[in-house]
N, CA, C and O atoms as a GROMACS GRO file, in nm:
protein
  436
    1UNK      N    1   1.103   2.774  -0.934
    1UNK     CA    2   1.081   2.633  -0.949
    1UNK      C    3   0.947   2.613  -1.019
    1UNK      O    4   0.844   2.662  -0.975
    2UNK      N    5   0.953   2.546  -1.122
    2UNK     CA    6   0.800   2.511  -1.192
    2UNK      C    7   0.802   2.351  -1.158
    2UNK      O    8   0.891   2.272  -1.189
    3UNK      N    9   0.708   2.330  -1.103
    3UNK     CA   10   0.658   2.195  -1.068
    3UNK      C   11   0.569   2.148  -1.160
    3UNK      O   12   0.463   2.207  -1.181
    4UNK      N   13   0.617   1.995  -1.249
    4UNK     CA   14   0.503   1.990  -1.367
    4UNK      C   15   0.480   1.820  -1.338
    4UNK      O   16   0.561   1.743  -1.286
    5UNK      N   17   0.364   1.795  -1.382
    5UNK     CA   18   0.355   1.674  -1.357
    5UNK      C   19   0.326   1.590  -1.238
    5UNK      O   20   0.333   1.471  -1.208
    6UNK      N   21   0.287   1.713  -1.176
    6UNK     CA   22   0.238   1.604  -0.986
    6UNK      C   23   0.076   1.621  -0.980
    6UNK      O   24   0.041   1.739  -0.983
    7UNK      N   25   0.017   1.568  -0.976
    7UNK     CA   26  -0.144   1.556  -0.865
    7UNK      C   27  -0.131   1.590  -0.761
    7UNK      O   28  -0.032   1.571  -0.692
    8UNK      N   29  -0.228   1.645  -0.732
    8UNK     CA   30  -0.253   1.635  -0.533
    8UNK      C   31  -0.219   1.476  -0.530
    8UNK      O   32  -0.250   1.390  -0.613
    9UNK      N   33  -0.137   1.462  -0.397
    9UNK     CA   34  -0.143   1.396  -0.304
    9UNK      C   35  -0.079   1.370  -0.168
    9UNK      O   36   0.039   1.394  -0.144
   10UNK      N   37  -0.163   1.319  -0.084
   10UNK     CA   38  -0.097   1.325   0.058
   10UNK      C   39   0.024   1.246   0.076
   10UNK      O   40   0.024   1.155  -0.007
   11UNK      N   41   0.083   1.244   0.119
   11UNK     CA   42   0.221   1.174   0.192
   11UNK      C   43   0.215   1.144   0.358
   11UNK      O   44   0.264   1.228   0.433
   12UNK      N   45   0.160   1.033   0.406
   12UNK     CA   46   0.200   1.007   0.521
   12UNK      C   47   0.322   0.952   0.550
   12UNK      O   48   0.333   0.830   0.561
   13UNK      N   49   0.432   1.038   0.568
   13UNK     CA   50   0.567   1.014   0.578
   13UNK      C   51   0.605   0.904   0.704
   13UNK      O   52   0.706   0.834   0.701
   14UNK      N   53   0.509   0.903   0.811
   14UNK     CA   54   0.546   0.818   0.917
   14UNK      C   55   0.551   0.640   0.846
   14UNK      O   56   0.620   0.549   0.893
   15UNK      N   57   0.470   0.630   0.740
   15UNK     CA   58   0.453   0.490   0.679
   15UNK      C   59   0.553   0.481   0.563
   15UNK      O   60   0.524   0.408   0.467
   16UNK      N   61   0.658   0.543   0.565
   16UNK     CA   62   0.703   0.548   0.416
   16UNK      C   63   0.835   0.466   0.437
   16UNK      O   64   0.884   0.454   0.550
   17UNK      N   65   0.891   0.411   0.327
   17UNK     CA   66   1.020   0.305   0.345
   17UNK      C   67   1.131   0.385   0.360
   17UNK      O   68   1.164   0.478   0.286
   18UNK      N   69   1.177   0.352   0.439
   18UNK     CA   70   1.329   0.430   0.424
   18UNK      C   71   1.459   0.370   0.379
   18UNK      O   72   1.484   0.255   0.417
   19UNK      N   73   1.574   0.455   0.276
   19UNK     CA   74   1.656   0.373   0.248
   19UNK      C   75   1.798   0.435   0.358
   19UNK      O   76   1.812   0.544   0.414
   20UNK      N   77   1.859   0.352   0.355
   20UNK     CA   78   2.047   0.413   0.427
   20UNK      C   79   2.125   0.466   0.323
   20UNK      O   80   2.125   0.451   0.201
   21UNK      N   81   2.192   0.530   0.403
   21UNK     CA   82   2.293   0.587   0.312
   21UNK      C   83   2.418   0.642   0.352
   21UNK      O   84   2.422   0.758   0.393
   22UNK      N   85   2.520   0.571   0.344
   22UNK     CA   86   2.620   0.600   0.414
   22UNK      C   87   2.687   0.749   0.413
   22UNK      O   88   2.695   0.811   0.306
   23UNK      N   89   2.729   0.797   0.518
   23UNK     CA   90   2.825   0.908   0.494
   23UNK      C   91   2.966   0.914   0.508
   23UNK      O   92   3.011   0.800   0.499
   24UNK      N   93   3.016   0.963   0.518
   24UNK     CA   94   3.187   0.942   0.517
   24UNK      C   95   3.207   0.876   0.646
   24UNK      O   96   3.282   0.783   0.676
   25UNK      N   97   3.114   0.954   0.724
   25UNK     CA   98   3.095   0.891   0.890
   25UNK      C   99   2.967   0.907   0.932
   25UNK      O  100   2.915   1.018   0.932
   26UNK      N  101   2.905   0.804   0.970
   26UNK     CA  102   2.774   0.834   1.002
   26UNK      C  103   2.686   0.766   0.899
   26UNK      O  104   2.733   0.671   0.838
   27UNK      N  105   2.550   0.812   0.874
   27UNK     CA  106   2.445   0.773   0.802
   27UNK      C  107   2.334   0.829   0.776
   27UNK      O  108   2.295   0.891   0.875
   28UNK      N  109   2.267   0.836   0.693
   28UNK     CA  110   2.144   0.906   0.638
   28UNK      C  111   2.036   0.827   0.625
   28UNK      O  112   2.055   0.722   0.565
   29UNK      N  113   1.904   0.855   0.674
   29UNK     CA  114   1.754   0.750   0.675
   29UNK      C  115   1.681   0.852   0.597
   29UNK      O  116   1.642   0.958   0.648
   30UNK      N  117   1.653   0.804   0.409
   30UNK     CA  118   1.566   0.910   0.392
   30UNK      C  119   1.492   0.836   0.346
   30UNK      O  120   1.516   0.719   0.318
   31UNK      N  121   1.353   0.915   0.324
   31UNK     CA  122   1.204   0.863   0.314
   31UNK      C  123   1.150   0.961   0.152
   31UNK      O  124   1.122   1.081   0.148
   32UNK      N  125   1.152   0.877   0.054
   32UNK     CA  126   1.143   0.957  -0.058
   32UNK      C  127   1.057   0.956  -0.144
   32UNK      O  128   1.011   0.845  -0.171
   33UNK      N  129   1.007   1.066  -0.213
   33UNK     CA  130   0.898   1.038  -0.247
   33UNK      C  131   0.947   1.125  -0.470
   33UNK      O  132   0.992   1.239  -0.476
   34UNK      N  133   0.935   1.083  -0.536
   34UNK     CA  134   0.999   1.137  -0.680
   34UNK      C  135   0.810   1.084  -0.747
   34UNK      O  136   0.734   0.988  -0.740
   35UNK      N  137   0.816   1.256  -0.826
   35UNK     CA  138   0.686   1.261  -0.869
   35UNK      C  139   0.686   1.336  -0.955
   35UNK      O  140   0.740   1.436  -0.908
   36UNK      N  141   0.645   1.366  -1.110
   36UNK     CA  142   0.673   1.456  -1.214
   36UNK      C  143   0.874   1.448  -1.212
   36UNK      O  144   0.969   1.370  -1.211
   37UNK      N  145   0.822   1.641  -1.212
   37UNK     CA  146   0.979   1.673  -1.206
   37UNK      C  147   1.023   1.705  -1.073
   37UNK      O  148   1.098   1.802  -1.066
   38UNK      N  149   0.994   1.644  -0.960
   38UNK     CA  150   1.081   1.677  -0.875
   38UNK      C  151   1.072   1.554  -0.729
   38UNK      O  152   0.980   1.472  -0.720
   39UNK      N  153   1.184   1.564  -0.630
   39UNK     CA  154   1.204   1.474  -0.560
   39UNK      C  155   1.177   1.552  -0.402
   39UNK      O  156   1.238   1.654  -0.370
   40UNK      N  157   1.086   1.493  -0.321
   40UNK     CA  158   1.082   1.504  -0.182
   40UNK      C  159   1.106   1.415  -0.111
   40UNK      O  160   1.064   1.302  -0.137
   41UNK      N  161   1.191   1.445   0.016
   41UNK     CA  162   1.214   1.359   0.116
   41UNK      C  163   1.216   1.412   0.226
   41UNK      O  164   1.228   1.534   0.230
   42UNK      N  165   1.202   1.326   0.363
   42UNK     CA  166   1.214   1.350   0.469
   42UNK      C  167   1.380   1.252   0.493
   42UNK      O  168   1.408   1.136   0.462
   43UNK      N  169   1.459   1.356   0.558
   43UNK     CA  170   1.597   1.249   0.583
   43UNK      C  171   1.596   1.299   0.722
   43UNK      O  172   1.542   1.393   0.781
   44UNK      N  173   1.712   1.162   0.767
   44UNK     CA  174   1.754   1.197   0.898
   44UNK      C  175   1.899   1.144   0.937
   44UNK      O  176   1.932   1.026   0.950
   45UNK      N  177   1.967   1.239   0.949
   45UNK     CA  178   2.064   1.243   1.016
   45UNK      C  179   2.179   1.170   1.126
   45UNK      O  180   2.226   1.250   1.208
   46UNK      N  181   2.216   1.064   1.133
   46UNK     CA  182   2.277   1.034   1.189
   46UNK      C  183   2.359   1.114   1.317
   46UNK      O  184   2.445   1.191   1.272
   47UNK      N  185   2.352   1.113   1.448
   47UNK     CA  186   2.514   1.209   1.525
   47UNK      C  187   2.600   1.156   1.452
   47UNK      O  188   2.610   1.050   1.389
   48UNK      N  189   2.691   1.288   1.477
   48UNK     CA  190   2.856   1.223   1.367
   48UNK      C  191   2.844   1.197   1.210
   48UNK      O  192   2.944   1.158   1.150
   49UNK      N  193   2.717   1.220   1.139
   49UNK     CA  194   2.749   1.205   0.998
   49UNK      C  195   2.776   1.303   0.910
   49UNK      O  196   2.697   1.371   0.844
   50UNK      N  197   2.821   1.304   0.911
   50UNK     CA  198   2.960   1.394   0.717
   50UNK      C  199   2.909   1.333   0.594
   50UNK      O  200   2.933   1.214   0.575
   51UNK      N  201   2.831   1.411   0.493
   51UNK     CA  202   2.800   1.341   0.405
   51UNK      C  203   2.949   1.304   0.324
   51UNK      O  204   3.054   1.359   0.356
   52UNK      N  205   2.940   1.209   0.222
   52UNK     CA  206   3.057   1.153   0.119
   52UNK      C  207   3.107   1.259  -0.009
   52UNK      O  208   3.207   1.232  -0.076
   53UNK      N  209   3.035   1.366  -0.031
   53UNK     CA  210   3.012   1.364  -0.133
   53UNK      C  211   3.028   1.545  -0.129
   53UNK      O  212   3.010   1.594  -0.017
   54UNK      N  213   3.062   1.643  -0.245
   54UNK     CA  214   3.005   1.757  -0.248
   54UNK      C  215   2.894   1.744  -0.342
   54UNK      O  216   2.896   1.684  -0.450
   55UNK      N  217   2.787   1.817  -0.281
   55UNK     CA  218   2.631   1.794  -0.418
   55UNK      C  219   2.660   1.937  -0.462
   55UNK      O  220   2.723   2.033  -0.417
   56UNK      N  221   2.582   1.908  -0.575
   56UNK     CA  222   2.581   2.039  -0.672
   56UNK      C  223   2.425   2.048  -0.753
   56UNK      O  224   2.383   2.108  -0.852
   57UNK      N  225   2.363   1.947  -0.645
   57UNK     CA  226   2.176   1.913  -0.703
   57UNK      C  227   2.130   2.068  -0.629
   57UNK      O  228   2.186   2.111  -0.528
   58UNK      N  229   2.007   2.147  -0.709
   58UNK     CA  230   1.958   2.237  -0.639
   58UNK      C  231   1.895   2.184  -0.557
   58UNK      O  232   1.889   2.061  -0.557
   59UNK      N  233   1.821   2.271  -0.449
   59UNK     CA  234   1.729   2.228  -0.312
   59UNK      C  235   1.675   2.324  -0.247
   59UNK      O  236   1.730   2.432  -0.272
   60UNK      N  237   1.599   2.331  -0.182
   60UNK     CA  238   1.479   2.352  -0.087
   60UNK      C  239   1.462   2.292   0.027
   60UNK      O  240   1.372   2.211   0.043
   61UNK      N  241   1.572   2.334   0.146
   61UNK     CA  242   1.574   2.251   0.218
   61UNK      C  243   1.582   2.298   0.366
   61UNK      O  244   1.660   2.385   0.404
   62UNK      N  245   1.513   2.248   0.428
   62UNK     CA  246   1.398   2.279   0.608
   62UNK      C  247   1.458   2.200   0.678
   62UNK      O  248   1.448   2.081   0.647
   63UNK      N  249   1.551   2.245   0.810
   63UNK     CA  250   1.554   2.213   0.917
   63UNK      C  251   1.471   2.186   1.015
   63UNK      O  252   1.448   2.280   1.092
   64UNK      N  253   1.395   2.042   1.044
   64UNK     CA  254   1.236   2.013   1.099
   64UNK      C  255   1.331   2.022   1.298
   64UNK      O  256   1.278   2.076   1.395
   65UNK      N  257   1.469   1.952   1.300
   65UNK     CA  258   1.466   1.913   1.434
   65UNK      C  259   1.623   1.877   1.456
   65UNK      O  260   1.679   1.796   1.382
   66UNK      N  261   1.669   1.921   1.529
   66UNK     CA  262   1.846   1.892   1.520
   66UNK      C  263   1.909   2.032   1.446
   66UNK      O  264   1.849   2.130   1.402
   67UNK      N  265   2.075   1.999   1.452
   67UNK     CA  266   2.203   2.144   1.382
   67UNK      C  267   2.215   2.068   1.304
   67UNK      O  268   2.222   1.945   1.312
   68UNK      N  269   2.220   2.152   1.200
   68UNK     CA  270   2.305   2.122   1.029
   68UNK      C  271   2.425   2.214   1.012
   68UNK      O  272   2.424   2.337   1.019
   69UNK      N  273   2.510   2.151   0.991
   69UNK     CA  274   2.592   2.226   0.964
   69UNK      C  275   2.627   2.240   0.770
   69UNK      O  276   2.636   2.140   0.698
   70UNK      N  277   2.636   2.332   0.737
   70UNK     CA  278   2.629   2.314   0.560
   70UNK      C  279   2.748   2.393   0.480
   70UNK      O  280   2.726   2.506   0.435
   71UNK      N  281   2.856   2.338   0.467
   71UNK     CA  282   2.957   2.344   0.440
   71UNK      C  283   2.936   2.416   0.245
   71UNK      O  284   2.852   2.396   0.157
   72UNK      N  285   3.042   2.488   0.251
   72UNK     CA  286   3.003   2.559   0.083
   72UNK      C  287   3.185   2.506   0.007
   72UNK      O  288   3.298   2.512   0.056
   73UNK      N  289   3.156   2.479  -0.074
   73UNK     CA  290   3.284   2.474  -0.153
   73UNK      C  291   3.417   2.566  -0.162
   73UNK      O  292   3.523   2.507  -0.184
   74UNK      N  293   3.419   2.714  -0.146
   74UNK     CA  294   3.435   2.799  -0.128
   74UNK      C  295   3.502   2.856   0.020
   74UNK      O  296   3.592   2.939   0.039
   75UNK      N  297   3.426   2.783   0.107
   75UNK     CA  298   3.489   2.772   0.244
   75UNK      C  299   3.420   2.824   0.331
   75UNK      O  300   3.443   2.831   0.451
   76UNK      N  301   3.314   2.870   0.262
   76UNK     CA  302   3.150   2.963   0.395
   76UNK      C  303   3.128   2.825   0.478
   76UNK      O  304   3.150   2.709   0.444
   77UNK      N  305   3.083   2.872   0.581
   77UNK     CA  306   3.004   2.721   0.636
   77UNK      C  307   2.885   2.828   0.739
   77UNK      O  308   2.904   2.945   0.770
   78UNK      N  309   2.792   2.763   0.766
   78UNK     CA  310   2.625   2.833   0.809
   78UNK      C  311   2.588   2.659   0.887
   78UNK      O  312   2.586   2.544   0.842
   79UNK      N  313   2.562   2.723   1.022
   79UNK     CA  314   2.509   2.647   1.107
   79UNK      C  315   2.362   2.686   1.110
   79UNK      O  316   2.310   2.796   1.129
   80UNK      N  317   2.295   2.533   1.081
   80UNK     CA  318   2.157   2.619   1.103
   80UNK      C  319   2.080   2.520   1.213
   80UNK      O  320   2.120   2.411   1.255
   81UNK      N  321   1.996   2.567   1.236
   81UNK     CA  322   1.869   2.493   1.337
   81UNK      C  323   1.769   2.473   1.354
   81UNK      O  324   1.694   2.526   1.273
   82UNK      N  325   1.713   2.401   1.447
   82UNK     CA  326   1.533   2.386   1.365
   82UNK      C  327   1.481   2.531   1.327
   82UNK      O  328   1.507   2.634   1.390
   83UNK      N  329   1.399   2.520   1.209
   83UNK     CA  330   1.323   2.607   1.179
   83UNK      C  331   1.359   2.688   1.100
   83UNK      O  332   1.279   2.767   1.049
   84UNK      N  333   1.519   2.684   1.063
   84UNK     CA  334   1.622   2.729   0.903
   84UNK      C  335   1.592   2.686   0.796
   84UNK      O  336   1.522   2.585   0.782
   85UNK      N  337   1.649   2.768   0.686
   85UNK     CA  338   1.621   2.681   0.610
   85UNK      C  339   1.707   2.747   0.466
   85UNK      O  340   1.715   2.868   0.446
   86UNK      N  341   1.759   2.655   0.386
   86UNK     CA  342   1.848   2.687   0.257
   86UNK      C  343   1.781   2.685   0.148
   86UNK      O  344   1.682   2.613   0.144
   87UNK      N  345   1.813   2.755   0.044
   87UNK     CA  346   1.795   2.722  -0.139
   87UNK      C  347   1.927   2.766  -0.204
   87UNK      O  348   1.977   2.876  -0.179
   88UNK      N  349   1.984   2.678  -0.290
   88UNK     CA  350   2.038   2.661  -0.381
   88UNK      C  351   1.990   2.655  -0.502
   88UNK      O  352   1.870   2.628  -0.516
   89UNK      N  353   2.092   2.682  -0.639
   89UNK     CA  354   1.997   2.674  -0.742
   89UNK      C  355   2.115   2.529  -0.814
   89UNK      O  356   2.232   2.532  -0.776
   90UNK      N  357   2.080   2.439  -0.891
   90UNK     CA  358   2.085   2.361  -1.013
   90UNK      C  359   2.252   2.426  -1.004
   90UNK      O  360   2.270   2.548  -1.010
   91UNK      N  361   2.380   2.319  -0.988
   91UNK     CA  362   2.533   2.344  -1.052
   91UNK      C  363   2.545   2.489  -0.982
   91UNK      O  364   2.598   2.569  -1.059
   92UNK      N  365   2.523   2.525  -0.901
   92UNK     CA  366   2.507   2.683  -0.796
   92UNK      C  367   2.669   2.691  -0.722
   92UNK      O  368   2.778   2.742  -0.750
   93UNK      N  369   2.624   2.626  -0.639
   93UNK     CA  370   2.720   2.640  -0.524
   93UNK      C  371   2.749   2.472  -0.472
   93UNK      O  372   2.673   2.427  -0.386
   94UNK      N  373   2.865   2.382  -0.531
   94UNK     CA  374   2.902   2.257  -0.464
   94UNK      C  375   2.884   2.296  -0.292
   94UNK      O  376   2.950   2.384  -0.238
   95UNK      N  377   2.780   2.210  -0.217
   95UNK     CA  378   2.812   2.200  -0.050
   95UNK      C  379   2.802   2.091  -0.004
   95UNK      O  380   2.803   1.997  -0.083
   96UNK      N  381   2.792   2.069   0.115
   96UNK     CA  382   2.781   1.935   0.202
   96UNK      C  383   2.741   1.912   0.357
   96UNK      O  384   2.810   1.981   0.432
   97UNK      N  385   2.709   1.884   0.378
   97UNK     CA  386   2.668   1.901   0.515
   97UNK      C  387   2.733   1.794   0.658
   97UNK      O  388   2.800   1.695   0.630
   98UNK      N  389   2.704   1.828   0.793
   98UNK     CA  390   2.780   1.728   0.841
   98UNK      C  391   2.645   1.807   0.998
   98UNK      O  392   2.581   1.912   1.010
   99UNK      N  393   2.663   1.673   1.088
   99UNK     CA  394   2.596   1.745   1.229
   99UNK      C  395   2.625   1.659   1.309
   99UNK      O  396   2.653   1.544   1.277
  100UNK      N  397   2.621   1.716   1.458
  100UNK     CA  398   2.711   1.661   1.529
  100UNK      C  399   2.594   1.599   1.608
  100UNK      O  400   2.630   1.493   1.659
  101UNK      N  401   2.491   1.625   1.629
  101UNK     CA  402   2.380   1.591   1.681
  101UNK      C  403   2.323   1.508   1.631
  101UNK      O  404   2.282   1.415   1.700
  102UNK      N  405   2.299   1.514   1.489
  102UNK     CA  406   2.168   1.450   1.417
  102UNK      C  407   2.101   1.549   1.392
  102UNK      O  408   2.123   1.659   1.443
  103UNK      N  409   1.983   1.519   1.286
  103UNK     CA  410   1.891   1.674   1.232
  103UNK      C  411   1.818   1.570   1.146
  103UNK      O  412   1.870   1.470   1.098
  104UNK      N  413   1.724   1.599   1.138
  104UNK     CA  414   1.560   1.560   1.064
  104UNK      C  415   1.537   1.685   0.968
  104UNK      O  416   1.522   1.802   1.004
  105UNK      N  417   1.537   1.631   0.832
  105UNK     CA  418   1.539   1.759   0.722
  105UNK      C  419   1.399   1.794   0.669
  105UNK      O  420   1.310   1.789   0.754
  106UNK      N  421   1.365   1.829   0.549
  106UNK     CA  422   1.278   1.795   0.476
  106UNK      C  423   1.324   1.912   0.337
  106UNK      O  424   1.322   2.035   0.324
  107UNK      N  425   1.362   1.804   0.253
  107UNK     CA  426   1.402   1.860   0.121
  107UNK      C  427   1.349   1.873  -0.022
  107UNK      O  428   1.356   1.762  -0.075
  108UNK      N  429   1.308   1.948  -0.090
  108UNK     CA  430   1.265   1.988  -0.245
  108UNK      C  431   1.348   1.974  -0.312
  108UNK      O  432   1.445   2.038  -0.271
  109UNK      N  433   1.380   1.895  -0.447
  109UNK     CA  434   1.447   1.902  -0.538
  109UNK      C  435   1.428   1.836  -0.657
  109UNK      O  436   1.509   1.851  -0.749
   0.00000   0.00000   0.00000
């Protein structure tokens, strides 16, 4: 990953706006921050949410609190838990995620 175009700066994520985002079932609260070339967020998880969608965006992505479950196109699926954590690359591997709990992320992309 070459990161071009960011400054130092802090992110106090507890003050940051959050938008919704529906999932097939359930919902997503992420807190986002897009700077140069790349996008950080803190999301959170809904219990019961299934995202809508298969992504095929690369990522960098940390299990802070809660199960993820992360479904692969292909038919792998990887339960993970706090303190896991995934990379994908750019058109890689279509996945998706779903948790039965809820999970607090924190994602690079």
């Amino acid at each position: 990953m070459i990161i071009e175009n960011v400054p130092f700066q802090v992110a106090d994520w507890s003050g940051w706006p959050e938008t919704r985002h529906a999932g097939e079932t359930g919902h997503a609260l992420w807190r986002t921050l897009e700077v140069g070339n790349i996008r950080v967020r803190m999301v959170e998880y809904s219990p019961g949410y299934l995202a809508d969608h298969w992504c095929s965006r690369g990522h960098v992505l940390l299990v802070m609190q809660g199960e993820l479950v992360t479904e692969l196109a292909d038919g792998r699926v990887f339960t993970m838990r706090e303190g896991c954590s995934y990379q994908v690359a750019e058109n890689a591997e279509p996945h998706r995620s779903r948790t039965a709990t809820g999970a607090r992320l924190f994602i690079v992309d």
